[in-house]
N, C-alpha and C positions, 0 to 999 in steps of 0.2 A: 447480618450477612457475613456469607467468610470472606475470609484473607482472599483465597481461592479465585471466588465469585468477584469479586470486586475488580481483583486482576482480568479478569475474563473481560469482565465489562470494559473497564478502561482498553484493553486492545482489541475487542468490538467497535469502541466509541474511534478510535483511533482510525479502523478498517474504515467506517464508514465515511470520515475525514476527505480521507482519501481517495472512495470514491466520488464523495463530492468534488474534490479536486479536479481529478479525473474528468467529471466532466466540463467543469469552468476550461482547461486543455483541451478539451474535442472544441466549444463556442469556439476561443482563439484562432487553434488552425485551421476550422473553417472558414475565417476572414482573411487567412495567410495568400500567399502565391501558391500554382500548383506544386512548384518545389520544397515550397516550405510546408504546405501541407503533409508531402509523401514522407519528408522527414518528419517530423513531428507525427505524424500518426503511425512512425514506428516506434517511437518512444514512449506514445502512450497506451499501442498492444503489448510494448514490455512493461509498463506499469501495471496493463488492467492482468497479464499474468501471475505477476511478481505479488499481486493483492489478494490474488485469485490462489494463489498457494497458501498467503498467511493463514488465509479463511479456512481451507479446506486443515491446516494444520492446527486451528487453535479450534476448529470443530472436532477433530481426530481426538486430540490430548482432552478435553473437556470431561469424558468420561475416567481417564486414565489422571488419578488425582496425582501419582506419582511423579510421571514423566508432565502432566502439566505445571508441575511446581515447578517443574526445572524451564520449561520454555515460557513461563511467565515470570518466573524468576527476575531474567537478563532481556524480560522481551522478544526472545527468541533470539535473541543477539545478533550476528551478524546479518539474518534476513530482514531483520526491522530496518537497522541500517542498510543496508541495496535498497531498498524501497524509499528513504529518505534521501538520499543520494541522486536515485533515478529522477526523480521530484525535483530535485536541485537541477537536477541537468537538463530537466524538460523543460524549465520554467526559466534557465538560461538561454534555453534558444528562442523562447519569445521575447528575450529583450535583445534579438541580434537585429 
């Protein structure tokens, strides 16, 4: 298998992570207070976005072996991290 392919997989494997996450965060805030639910369920429509873009861009580049070397490269660089970040921030308000 290529170099390529292997990358693909790994931020596949990574996508789907994530949505696992994702949903372990929807269980939580549903146990939350009405307040903390509204919060928290906007943090995690800017996850299921922000996940929802990798997707559509690591299926976009997939054909395009060029421009996909370069966004599997670094990851996609600073979109991988916002999405790592948002994760950090969601899952600091359920220890508030």
């Amino acid at each position: 298998m290529s170099d390529k392919k292997l990358k693909e997989q790994k931020k596949q494997a990574q996508l789907d992570e994530w949505k696992a996450e994702v949903d372990k965060l929807k269980a939580k805030a549903s146990g939350a207070s009405a307040d903390a639910q509204l919060e928290l369920n906007k943090e995690i429509e800017a996850l299921e976005a922000k996940i929802a873009e990798r997707k559509a861009k690591l299926d976009e580049v997939a054909d395009d072996s060029k421009e996909a070397g370069e966004v599997l490269k670094d990851g996609g660089g600073s979109a991988w991290n916002s999405i790592k970040s948002a994760f950090r921030n969601a899952a600091g308000k359920f220890k508030k």
